[in-house]
VMD Tcl script that builds the backbone (N, CA, C; Angstrom):
set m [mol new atoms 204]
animate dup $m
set s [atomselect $m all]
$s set {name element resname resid chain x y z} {
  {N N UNK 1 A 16.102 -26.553 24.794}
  {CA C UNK 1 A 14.842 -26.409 24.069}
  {C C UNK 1 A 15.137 -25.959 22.638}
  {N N UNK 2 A 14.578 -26.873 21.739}
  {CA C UNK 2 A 14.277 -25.908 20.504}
  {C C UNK 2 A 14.075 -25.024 20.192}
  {N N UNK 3 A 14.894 -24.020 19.162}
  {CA C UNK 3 A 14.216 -22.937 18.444}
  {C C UNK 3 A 12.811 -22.638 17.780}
  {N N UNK 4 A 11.478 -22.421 17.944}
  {CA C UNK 4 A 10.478 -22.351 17.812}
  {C C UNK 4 A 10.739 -22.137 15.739}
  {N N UNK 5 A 9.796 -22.691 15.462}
  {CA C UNK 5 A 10.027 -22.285 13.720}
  {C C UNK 5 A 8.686 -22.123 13.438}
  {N N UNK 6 A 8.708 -21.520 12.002}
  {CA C UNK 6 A 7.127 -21.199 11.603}
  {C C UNK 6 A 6.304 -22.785 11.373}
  {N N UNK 7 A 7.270 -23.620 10.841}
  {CA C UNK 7 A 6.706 -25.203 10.708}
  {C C UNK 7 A 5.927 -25.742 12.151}
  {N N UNK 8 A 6.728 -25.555 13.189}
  {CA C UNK 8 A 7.125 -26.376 14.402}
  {C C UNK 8 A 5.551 -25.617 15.079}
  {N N UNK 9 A 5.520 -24.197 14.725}
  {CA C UNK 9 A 4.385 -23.476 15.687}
  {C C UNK 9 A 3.399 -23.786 14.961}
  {N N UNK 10 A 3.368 -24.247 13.349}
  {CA C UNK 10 A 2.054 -24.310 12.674}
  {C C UNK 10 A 1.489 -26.030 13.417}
  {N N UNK 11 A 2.521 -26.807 13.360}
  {CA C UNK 11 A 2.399 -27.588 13.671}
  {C C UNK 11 A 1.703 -28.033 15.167}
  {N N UNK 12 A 2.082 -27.450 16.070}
  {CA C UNK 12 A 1.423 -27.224 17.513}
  {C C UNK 12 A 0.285 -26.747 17.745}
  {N N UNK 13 A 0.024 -25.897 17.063}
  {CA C UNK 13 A -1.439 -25.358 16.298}
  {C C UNK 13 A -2.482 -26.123 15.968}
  {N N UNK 14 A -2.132 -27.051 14.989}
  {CA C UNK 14 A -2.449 -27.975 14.684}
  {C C UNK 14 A -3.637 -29.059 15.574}
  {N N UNK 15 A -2.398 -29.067 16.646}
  {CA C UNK 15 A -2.464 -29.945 17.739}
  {C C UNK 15 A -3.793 -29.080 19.095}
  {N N UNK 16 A -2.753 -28.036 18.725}
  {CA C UNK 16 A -4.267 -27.118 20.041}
  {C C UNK 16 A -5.452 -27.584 19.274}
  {N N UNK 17 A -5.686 -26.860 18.001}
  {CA C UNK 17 A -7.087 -27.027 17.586}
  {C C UNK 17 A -7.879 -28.035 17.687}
  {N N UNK 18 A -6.936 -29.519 17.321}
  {CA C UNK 18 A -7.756 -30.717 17.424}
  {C C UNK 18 A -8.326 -30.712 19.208}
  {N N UNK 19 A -7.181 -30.388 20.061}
  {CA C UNK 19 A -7.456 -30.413 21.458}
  {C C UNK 19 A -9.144 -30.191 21.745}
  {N N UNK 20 A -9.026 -28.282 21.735}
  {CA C UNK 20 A -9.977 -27.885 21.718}
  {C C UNK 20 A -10.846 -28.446 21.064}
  {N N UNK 21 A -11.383 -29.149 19.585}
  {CA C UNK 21 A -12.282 -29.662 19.216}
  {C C UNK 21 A -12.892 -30.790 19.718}
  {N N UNK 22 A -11.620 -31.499 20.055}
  {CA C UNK 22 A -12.463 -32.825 20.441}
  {C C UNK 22 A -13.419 -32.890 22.164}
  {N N UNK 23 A -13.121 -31.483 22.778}
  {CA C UNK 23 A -13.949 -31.373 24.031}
  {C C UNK 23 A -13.359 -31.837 25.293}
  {N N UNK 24 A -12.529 -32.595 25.213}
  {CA C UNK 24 A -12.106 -33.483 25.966}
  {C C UNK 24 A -11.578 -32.243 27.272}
  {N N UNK 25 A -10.818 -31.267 26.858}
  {CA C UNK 25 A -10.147 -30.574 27.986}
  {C C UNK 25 A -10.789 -30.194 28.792}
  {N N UNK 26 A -10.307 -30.082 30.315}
  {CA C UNK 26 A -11.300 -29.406 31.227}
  {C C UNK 26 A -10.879 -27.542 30.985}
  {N N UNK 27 A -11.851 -26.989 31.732}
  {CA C UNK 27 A -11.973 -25.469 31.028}
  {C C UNK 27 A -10.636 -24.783 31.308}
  {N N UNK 28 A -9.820 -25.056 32.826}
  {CA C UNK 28 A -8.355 -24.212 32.360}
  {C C UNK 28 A -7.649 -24.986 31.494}
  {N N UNK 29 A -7.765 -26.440 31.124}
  {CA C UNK 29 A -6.499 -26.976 30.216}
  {C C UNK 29 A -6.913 -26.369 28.974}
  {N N UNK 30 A -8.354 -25.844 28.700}
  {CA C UNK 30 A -8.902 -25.376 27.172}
  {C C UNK 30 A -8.313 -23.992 27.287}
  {N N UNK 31 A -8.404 -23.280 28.151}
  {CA C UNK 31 A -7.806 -21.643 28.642}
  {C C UNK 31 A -6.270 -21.516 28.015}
  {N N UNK 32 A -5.836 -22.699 29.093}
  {CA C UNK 32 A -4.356 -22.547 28.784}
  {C C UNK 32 A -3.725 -22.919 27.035}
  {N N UNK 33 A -4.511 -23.672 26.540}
  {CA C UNK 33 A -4.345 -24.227 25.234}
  {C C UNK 33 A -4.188 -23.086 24.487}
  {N N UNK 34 A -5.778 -22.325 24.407}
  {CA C UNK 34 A -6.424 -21.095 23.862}
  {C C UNK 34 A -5.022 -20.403 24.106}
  {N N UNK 35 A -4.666 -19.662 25.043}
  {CA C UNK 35 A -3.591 -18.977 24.946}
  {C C UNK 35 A -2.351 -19.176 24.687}
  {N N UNK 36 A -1.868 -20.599 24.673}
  {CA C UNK 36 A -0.855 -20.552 23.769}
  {C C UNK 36 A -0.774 -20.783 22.224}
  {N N UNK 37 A -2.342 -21.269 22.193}
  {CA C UNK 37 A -1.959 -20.558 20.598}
  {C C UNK 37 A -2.068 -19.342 19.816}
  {N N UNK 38 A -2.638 -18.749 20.886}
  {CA C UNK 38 A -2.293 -16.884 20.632}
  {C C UNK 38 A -1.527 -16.832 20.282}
  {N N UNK 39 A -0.300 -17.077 21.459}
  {CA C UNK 39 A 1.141 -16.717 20.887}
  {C C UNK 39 A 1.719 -17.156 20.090}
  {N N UNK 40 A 1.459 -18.568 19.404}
  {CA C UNK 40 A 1.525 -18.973 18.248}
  {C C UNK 40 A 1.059 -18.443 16.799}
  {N N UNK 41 A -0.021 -18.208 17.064}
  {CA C UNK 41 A -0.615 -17.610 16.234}
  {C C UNK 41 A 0.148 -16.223 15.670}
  {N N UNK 42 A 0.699 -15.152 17.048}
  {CA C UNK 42 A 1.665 -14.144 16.889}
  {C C UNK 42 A 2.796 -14.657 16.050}
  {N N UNK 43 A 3.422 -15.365 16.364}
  {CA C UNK 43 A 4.434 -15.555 16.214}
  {C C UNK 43 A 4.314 -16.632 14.286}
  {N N UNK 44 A 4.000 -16.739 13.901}
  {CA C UNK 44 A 2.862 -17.037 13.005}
  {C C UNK 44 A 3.250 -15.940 12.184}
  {N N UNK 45 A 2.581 -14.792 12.488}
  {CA C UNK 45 A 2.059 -13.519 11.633}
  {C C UNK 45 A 3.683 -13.367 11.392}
  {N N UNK 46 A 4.009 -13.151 12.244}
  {CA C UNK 46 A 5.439 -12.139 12.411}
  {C C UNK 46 A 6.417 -12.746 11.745}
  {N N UNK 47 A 6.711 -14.090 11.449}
  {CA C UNK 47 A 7.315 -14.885 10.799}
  {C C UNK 47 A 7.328 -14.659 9.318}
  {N N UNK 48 A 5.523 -14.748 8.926}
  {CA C UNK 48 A 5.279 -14.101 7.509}
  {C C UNK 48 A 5.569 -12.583 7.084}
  {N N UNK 49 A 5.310 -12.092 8.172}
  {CA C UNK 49 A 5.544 -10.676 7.985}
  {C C UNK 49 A 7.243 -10.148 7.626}
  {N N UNK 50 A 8.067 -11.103 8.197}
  {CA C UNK 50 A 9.617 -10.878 8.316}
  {C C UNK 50 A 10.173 -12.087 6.681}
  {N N UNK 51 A 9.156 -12.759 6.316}
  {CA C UNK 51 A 9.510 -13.449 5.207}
  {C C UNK 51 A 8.774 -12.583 3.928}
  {N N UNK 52 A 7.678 -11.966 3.511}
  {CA C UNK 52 A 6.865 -11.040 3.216}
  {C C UNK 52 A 8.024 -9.583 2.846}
  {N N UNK 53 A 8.693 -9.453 3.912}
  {CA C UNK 53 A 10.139 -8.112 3.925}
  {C C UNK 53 A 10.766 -8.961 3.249}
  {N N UNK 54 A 11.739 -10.076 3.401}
  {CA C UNK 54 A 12.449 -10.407 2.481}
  {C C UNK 54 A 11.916 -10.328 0.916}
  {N N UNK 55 A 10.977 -10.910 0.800}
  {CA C UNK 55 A 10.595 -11.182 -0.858}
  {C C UNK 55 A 10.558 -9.871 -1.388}
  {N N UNK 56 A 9.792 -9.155 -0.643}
  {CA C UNK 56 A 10.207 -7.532 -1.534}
  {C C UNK 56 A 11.373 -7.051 -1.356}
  {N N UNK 57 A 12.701 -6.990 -0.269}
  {CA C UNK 57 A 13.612 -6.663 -0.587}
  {C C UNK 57 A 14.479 -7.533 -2.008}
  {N N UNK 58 A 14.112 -8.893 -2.293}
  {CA C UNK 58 A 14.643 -9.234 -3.220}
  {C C UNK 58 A 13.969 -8.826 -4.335}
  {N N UNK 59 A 12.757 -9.436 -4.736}
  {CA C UNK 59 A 12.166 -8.513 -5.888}
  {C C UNK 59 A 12.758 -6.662 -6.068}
  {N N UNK 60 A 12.891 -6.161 -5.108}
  {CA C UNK 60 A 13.345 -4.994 -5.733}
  {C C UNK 60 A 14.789 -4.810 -6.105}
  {N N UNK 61 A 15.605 -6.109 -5.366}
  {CA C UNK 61 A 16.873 -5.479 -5.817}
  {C C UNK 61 A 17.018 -6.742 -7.275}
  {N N UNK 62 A 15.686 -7.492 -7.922}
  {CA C UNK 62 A 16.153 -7.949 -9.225}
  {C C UNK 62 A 15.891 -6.553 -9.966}
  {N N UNK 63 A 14.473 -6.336 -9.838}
  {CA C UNK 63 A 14.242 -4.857 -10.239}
  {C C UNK 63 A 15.540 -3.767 -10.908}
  {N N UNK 64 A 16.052 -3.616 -9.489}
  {CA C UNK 64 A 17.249 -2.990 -9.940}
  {C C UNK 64 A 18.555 -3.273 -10.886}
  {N N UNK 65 A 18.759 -4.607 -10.887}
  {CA C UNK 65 A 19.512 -5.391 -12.078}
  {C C UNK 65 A 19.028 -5.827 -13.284}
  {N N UNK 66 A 17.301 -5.621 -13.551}
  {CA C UNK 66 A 17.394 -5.401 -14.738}
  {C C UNK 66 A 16.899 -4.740 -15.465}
  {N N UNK 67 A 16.844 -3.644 -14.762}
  {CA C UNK 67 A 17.047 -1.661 -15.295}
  {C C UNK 67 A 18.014 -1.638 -15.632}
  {N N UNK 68 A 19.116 -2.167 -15.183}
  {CA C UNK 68 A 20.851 -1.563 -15.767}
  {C C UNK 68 A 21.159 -2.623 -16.835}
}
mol reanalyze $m
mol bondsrecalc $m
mol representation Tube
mol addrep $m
């Protein structure tokens, strides 16, 4: 199995939503949908959140190179 990526989960996302919109699912295939894009959705945040840490650890260490 693939490594899950922020592309790959936005992308699946994608795919739930149209699911759910178009009606078509019966109510556990809409359940089960719904909840995996929770975890998508998690996994989502946390991705930005861990890319979000990088950019300020770099912004601060230009910061620091061009103080000196």
């Amino acid at each position: 199995m693939e490594e899950l990526t922020f592309e790959r989960a936005n992308f699946e996302l994608e795919g739930i939503v149209a699911k759910l919109e178009s009606g078509t699912l019966s109510m556990e295939e809409a359940l089960k949908a719904f909840e995996r894009g929770q975890e998508l959705i998690k996994f989502c945040f946390s991705s930005l959140d861990k890319a979000k840490g990088k950019l300020t650890e770099i912004k601060e260490s230009l910061g620091k190179l061009t103080e000196e």
